[in-house]
N, C-alpha and C positions, 0 to 999 in steps of 0.2 A: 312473557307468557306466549305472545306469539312467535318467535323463537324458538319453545320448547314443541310448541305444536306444531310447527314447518320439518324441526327434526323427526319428533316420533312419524308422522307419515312419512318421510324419507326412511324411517325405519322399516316400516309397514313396508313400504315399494320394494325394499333391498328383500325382506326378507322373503316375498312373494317372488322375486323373480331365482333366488337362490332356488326358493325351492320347486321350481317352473325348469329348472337347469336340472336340479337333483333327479326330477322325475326320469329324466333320459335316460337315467342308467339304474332305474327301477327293474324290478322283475319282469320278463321277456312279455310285451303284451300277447292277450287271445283272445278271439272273436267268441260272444255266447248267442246262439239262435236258439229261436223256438217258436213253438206252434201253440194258441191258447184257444180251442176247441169246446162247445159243451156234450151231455156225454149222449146224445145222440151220431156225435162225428162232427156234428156243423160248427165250423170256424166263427169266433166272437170279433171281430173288427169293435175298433175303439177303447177294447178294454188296457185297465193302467195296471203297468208292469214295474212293481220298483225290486231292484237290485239293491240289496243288502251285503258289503264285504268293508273288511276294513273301516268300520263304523261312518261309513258314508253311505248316504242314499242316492241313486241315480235311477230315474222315472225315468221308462218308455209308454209308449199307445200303442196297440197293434193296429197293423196294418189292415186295408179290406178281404188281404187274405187270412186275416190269423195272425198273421206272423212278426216277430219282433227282434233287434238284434243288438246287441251291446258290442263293441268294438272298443279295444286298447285297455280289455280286461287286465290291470295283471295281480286282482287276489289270486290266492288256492282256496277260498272258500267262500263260503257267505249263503244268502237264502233271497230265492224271490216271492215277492208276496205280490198277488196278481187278484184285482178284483174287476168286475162290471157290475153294471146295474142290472139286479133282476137275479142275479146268482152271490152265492157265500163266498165270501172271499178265502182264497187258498197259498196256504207258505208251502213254499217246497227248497227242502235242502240242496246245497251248491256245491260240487268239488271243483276244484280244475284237472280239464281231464274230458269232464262233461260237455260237450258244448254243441249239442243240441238235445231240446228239452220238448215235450210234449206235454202240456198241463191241463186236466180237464175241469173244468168248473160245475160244480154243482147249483142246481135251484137256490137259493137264498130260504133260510126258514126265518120267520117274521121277525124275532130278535135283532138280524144282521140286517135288517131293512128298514130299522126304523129308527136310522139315521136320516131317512130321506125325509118321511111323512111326521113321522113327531114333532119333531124340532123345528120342521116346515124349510130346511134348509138346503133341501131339493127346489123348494121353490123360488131359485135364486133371479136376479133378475132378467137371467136367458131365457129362466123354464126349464133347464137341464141340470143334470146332476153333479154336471163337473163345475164347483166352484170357482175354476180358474177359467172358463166361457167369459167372465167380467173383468175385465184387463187389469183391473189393480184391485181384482177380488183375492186374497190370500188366504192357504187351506197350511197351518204349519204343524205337523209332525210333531209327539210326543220326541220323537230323537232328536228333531232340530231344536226344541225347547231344553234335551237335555245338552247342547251343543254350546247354545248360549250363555254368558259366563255370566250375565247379571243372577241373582238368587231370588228375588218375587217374580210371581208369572207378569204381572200388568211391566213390570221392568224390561222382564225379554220382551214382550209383545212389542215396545220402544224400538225396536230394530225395525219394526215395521213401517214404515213411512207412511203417515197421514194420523197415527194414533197416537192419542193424549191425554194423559191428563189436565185435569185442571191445572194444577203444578208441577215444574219440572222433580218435582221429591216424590216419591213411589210409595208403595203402602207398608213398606219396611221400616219407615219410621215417620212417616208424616200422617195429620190428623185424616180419619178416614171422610171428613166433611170437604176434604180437598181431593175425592178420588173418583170426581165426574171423570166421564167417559166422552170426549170428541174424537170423530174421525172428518179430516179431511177441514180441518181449521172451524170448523161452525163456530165453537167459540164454549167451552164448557164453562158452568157456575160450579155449586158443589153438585148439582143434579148432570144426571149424565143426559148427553142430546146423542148416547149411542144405547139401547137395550142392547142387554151384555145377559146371555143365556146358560144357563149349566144343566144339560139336556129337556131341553123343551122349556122347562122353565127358569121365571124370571128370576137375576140373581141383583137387581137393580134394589136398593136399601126402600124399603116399603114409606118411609118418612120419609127421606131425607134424596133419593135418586143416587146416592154415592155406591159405589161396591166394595167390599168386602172378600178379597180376592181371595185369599187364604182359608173361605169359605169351601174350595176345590181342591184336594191334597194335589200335590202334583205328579204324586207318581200315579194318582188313579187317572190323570187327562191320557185320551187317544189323541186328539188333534183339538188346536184350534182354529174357526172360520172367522174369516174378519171379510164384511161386506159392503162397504160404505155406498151411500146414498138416501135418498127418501126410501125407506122400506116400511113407510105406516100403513101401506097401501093389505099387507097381509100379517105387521107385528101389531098394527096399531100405536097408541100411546107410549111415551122412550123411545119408538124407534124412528126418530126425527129423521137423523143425520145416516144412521145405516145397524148392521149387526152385529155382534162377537157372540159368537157360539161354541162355550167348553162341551165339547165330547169325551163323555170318560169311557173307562174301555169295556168290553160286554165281559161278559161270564160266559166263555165259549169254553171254557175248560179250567179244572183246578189252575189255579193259576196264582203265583204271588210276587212284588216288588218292594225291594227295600232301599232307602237310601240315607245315608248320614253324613253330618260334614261340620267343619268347626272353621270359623273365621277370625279376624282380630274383631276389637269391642267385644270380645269375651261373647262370642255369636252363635252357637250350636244351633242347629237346624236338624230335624229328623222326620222324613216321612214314608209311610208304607200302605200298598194296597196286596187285598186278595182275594182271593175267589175261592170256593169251591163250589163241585157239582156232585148232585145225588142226582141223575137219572133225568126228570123231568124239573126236580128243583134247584135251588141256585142259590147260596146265603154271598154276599159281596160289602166288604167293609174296607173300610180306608180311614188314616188319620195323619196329624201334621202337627209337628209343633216347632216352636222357633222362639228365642229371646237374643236382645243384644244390646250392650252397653252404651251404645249409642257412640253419637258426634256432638258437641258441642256445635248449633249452626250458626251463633254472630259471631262475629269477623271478630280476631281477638284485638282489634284497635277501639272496638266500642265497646268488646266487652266489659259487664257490671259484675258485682258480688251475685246477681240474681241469674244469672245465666248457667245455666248447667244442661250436660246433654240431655239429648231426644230419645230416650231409653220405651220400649216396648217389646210385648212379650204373647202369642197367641196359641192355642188349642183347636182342633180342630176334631171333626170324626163324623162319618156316616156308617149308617148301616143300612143295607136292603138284601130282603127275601122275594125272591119270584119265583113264580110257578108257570113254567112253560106248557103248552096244548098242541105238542106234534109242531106241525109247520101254520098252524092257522090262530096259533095266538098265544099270548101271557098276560098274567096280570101280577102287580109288584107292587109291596110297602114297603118305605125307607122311611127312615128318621134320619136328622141331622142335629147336632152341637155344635154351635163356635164361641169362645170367647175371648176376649184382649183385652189388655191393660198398657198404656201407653202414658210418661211424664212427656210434658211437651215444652219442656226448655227451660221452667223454670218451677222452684218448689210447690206454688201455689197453682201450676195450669196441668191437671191429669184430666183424661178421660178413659170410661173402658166400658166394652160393648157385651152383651149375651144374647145373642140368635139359636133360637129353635126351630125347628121348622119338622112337618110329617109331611107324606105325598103318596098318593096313592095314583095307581097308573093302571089301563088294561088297553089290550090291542087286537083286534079279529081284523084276520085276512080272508074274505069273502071273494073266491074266481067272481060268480055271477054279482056279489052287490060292492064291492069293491074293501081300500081297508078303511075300517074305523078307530079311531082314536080318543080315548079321555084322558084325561089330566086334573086331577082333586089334588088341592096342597094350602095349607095353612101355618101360620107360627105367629109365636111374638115375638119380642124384640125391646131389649130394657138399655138405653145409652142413657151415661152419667158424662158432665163435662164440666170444667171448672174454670173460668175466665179471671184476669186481675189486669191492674192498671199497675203499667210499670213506671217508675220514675224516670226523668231527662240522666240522669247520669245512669242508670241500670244498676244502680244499689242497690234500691227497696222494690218491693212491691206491693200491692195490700188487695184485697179480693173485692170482685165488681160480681160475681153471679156465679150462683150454682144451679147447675140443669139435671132434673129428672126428664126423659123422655121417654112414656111406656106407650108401643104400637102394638098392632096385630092386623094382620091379613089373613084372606080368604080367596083364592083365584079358582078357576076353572077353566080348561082347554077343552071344547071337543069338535073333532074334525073330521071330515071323508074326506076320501079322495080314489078316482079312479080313471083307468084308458079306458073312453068309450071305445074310443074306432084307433085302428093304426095311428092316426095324425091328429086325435085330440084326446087331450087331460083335462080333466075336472079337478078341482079342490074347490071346498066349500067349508065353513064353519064359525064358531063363534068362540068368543071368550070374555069372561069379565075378571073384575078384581075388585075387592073390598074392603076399605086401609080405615083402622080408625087409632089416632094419635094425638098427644098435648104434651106441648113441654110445659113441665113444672119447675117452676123456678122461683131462686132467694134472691132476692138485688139486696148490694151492699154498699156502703159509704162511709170509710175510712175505718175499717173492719166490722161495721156495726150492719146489725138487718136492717134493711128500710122497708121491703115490703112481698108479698109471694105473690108471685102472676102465675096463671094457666091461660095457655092460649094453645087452642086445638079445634079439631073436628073430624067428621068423619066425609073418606071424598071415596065415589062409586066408578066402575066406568064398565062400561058395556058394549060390546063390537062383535059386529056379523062381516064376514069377510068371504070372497071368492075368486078365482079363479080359471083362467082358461087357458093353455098350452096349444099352439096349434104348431104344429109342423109342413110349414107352406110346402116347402119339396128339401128333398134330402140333405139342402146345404140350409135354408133358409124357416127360422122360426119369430113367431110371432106371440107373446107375451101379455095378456090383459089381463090386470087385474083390480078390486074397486072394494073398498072398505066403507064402513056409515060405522062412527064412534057416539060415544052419545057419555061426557063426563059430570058428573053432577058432586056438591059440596055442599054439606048438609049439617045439621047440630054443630056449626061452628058460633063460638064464645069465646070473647076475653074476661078475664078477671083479675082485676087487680085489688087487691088487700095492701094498706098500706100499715106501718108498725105505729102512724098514727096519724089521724085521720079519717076519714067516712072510705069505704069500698068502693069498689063500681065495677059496672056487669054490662060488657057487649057482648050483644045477641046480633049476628051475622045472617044477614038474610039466605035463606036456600036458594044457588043460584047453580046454573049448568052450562053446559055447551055444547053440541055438536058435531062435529066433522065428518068429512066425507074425504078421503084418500084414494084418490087412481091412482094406476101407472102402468105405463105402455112401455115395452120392451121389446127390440126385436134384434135377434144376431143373425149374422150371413158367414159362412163358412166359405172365402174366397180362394179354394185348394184344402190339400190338406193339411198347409202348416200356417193359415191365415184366420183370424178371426176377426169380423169386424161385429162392431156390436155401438147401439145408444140407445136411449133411455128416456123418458120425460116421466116427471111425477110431482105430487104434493102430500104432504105429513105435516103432523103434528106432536107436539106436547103439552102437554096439561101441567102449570105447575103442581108442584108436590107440595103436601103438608108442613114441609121444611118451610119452603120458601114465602107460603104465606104468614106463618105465624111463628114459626122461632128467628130471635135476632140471634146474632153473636157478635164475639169481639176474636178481633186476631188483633196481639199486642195494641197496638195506639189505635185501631182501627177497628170502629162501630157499625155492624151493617144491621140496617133496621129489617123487621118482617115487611109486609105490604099486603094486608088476606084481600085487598081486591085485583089482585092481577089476572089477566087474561092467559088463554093459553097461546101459544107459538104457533104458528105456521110456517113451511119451507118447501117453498116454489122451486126445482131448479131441474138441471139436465144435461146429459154429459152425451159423450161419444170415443169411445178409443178402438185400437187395434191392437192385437196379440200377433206376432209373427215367430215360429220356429225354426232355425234354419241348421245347417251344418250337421245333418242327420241328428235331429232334434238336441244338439250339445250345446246349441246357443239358443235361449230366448229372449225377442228385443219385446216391450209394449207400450204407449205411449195413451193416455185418455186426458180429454181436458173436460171440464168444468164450470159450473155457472148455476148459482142461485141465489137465493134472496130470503131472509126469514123476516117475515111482518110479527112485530107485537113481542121481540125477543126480550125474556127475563134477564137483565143486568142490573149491576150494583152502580150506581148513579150516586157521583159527589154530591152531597147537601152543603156541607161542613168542613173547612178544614183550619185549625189551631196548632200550633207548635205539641201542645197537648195533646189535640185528640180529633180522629177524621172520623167523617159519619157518614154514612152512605145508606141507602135504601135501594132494594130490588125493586127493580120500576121496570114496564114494559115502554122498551127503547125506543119504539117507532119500527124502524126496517135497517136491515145489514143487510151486504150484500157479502159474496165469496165466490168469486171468479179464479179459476187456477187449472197447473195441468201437474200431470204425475208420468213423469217415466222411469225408467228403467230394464235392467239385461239381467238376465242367469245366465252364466257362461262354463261351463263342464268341460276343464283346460285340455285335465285328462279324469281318468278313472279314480286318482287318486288327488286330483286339484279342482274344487268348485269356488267360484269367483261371481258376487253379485252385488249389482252396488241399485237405489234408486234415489233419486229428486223429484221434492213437490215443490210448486210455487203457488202461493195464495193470498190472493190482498184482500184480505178478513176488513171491510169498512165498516164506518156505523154512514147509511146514506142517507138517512131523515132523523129528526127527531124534533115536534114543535116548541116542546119543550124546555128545549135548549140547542139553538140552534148550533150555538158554538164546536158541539162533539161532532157535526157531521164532517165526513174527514178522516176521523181519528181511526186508528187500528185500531181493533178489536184487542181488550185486555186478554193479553196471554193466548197471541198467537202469533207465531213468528213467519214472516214473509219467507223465508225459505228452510227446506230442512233436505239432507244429504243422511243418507247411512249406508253403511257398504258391510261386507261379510267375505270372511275367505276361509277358506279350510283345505285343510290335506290329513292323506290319510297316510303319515310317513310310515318308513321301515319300523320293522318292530312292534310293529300294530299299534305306534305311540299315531293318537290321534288330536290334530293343531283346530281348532277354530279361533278365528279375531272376528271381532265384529267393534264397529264405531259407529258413531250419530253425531251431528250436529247440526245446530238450529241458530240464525241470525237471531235479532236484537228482538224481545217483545216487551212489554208492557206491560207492570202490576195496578193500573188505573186506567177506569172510561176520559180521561182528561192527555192521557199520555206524558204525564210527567214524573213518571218512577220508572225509567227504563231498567232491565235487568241485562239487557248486556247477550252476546252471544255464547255457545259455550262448544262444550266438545267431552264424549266421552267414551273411551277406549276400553275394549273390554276382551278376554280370552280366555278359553277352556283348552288344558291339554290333558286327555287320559290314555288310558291303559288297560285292553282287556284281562285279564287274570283268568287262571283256572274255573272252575264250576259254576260259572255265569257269574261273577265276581268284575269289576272295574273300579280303578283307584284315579281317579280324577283331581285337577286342581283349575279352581276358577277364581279369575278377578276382576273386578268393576272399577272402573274408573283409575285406569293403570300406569296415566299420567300423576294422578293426585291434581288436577286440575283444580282452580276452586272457581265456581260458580255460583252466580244467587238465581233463586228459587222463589223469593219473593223478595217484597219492601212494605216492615206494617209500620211506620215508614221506613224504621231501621231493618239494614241488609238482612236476611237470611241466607244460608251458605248450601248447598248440595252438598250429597255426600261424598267425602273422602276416599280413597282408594280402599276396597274391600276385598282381601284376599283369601281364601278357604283352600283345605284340602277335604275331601272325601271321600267314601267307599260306596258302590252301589252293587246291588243284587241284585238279578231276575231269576227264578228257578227256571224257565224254560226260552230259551234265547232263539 
């Protein structure tokens, strides 16, 4: 195994430096200048300029004059797409030939701005609008997502260093209870310790804390922001460890995207967005769908009669109307559908989900009172899940419980925000949320009912949050901000009905919590190609309804509820630098890390038998996660981009009175080190290469550390093809070794997925 893997990167490296050699005798390079002016005349400094040719993206800044310049061009065409803050952003056509460009940008009308203030993702932890101010803050491109050869968005987002799931198995076929969200090792359950956004609002599983990725078509995402750290200070509750924010694309113009593709496991994938415009109105729908035959995932030396693959299948679709008001506002309703159906490895274990959801949204851009913002959105939510007990040989199985789980929420966003004076911003506002859920359930015992439990309630939470941006002097800003949460857990009840026997009825006392979330941020601008920036803060989570009151079972392993747990805390604070060098073709960054989470929800061994392990979510004591993240973007040439990053992170448990024995231990299922790297070229022929690979050392599927899973590695590539009338014929593959890796231990192995390979066709009508 390690043999095959020494070779493929020696493959990797050959094949890079060939095509590092080929580039030499590419088409004659050419310098492209220009000036990015607003249309009074005055020159815009700082704004981002990306080059579009050859299906590669290559980002400049202007200069203090305006000015920007691409060197060692060699397309004949392409488009630059140039935005600042404050103004609309503008595409304008490329030939070669052209090579100086004068671009004027317009005002911004509120739609195009309300990427910064809705979603609050302007208010990153500099204070500024450019995402990448945060040194291992990532902003990734609808093109770089379609670049990446994995096929679920949470699978590309994996390229990204510091992001995880719970499991190394993705939402293409693994249960969605295993689709927490951590950034930067915190340490995910099935609840995410990252709030994960699909614009403005929460896409975080209202029970359960998991997400539902496929909830997002993916041809409707403009970009993804990944922003790790304590950010409860202005998301509140979920957003422990930091943010992912799906932005889909505006209704700037009729507009449409189509995309299809067919893989092995008998895997079709299809999804499409579009737009159009009436004038001041705007209708914008999108949908997804995808099934596949699956993988068998135990190892076939233990495989039983009862083993069969991990088969699932989902729907998707939105729709929204808006009504735009000139440059000073809109207001928009959308609806949403998702639904899936998923076998999970053996006859007797299915689940499958139905999410609805409605939202209502409006926006005034007031010069004198600044903008305001609301957010109204509601849905429910119906998951069915089926558990059994397998036998020691994996012949039989016979059914342990079936789960009804009927939710429903209610949230609200509303926000200001405004520049008082040149050097200071205000944000202010509040939001709450309102989940109410019980899992109903049949316990069984050697096929027979024994008895139907409900265990649920309803949990509130409430937050006023604000804001202050100061701009000390022209290189150097200052960052305060300071949240007060307030989560309360209310009409919670167990009931257990036994098939024979007397009932019984707990009544859960109403009980609540508090929190208070600062955080101080400030970055210095040491030139114009240096960033230096650090951070200090504190966040929270509150468990979810999941965690108190539904148990489950994975294979041989029982993890109990626990409805009195506390919520989380995370103390911690970082510090890195951004440096650009090599007329911005190279960028190096490096930030390190440190904090602490008091009172973390983990699954804690009770029990362990040849038969059957039992664990309950218990609040741990304190973990600590000390670590640093670097890496480079390197822009060989025009037509070769090269980037590779490493984290290191020693995820501990450092207290626990409980049991003292765990203090020590690594944190289940987080791996001390992880490497990914990316390269692409934009060959002859307008055939367009990317590879991308990841690999992560040794973790852990138990708080005890005795189920190691071993390290893994997984290679992955997209090579397309533009076509005539906005037409592209692409082929992507996952895991292109066929490496086999496990994924878990319930105690027996589970396997990652197999090598997955597609061809597909994509359409845009206007490129």
């Amino acid at each position: 195994m390690l043999r095959s893997r020494r070779l493929t990167l020696a493959a990797v490296v050959a094949v890079v430096f060939h095509i590092t050699q080929f580039s030499l005798w590419a088409a004659p390079p050419q310098e492209l200048r220009g000036v990015v002016k607003d249309r009074s005349g005055a020159v815009i400094a700082k704004a981002q300029v990306l080059l579009r040719a050859d299906g590669q993206e290559i980002s400049r800044t202007t200069q203090a004059d305006g000015s920007f310049v691409f060197t060692g061009v060699t397309a004949t065409n392409g488009s630059l797409v140039v935005s600042a803050s404050g103004f609309a952003t503008s595409t304008t056509a490329w030939q070669a030939g052209t090579n100086q460009l004068s671009i004027t940008l317009l005002p911004a009308a509120v739609q195009q701005s309300l990427d910064v203030t809705a979603t609050r993702t302007s208010i990153l932890p500099t204070g500024v609008d450019d995402v990448e101010a945060q040194p291992d803050a990532v902003s990734v491109s609808s093109t770089q997502l379609q670049q990446w050869g994995a096929l679920a968005t949470d699978d590309k987002l994996r390229n990204v260093a510091g992001f995880s799931l719970l499991r190394r198995s993705g939402s293409q076929t693994a249960n969605p209870t295993s689709q927490g969200v951590s950034l930067r090792g915190l340490g995910a359950s099935g609840a995410s310790r990252a709030l994960v956004l699909a614009d403005g609002i929460p896409l975080n599983d209202p029970f359960g804390g998991w997400i539902y990725w496929a909830r997002v078509p993916q041809t409707s995402l403009d970009q993804v922001q990944l922003i790790p750290g304590g950010v409860s200070a202005l998301y509140g509750n979920d957003a422990l460890g930091g943010v992912v924010n799906l932005e889909t694309r505006h209704a700037v113009q009729t507009d449409a995207s189509v995309e299809g593709s067919y893989g092995n496991e008998r895997s079709p994938f299809g999804s499409g967005w579009g737009a159009m415009r009436f004038g001041q109105w705007a209708v914008v729908a999108s949908g997804e769908g995808f099934r596949t035959d699956g993988y068998t995932a135990v190892p076939k030396a233990v495989r039983g009669a009862v083993d069969t693959p991990v088969v699932s299948q989902y729907g998707s679709g939105t729709l929204r109307v808006e009504r735009m008001f000139g440059n000073r506002g809109r207001v928009f309703l959308s609806g949403s559908l998702y639904g899936e159906d998923r076998l999970n490895g053996t006859p007797l274990q299915i689940n499958d989900t139905t999410i609805r959801q409605l939202a209502f949204g409006t926006d005034y851009d007031s010069a004198a009172a600044g903008l305001f913002t609301l957010r109204l959105y509601g849905g429910t939510e119906n998951y069915h899940q089926t558990f059994s007990s397998i036998a020691a040989d994996r012949n039989s199985e016979s059914l342990t419980d079936i789960q009804y789980v009927p939710a429903q929420q209610m949230g609200l966003l509303a926000q200001w925000s405004k520049q008082i004076a040149s050097r200071l911003t205000l944000l202010a506002g509040l939001d709450g949320l309102d989940v109410q859920g019980f899992s109903n359930e049949t316990t069984y015992s050697r096929g027979q009912p024994t008895a139907r439990l409900s265990n649920g309630g309803t949990q509130q939470s409430l937050g006023a949050f604000a804001e202050g941006i100061v701009q000390i002097t022209s290189r150097w800003s200052l960052t305060l901000a300071g949240r007060e949460d307030l989560w309360s857990n209310f009409d919670a009840s167990s009931t257990r009905i036994p098939t024979q026997g007397k009932p019984t009825l707990i009544v859960y006392p109403d009980r609540g919590q508090n929190a208070f979330s600062p955080r101080l941020t400030t970055s210095y601008h040491a030139g114009e190609h240096t960033v230096l920036y650090a951070s200090a803060y504190r966040s929270f989570r509150a468990p979810t309804l999941n965690e108190l009151y539904r148990s489950f079972r994975v294979g041989n392993v029982q993890t109990l509820a626990n409805p009195f747990l506390r919520a989380e805390h995370f103390t911690g604070g970082e510090g890195g630098v951004r440096v650009t060098t090599l007329h911005d073709r190279m960028t190096l960054y490096g930030v390190g890390f440190w904090g602490f989470v008091t009172d973390p929800v983990s699954n804690v061994t009770l029990s362990t038998t040849p038969q059957l392990i039992v664990r309950m979510r218990e609040n741990l004591g304190r973990t600590q996660a000390p670590g640093l993240q670097a890496g480079i973007h390197y822009i060989v040439t025009n037509r070769i981009w090269l980037s590779c990053a490493y984290q290191f992170i020693n995820s501990t448990v450092s207290s626990f009175s409980a049991d003292p024995a765990l203090v020590g231990n690594q944190v289940p299922l987080v791996p001390k080190n992880e490497f990914v790297f990316q390269g692409t070229w934009a060959a002859p022929q307008k055939i367009f290469v990317a590879i991308q690979g990841r690999t992560a050392s040794n973790e852990f599927d138990d708080d005890q550390n005795l189920l190691p899973l071993g390290a893994y590695f997984v290679l992955s590539a997209t090579v397309s093809r533009p076509l005539p009338k906005g037409f592209d014929v692409f082929f992507q593959g996952e895991n292109l070794t066929n490496d086999q890796y496990e994924i878990g231990r319930t105690p027996v192995a589970t396997l990652g997925q197999p090598i997955l390979a597609r061809i597909g066709l994509r359409w845009q009508s206007r490129k």
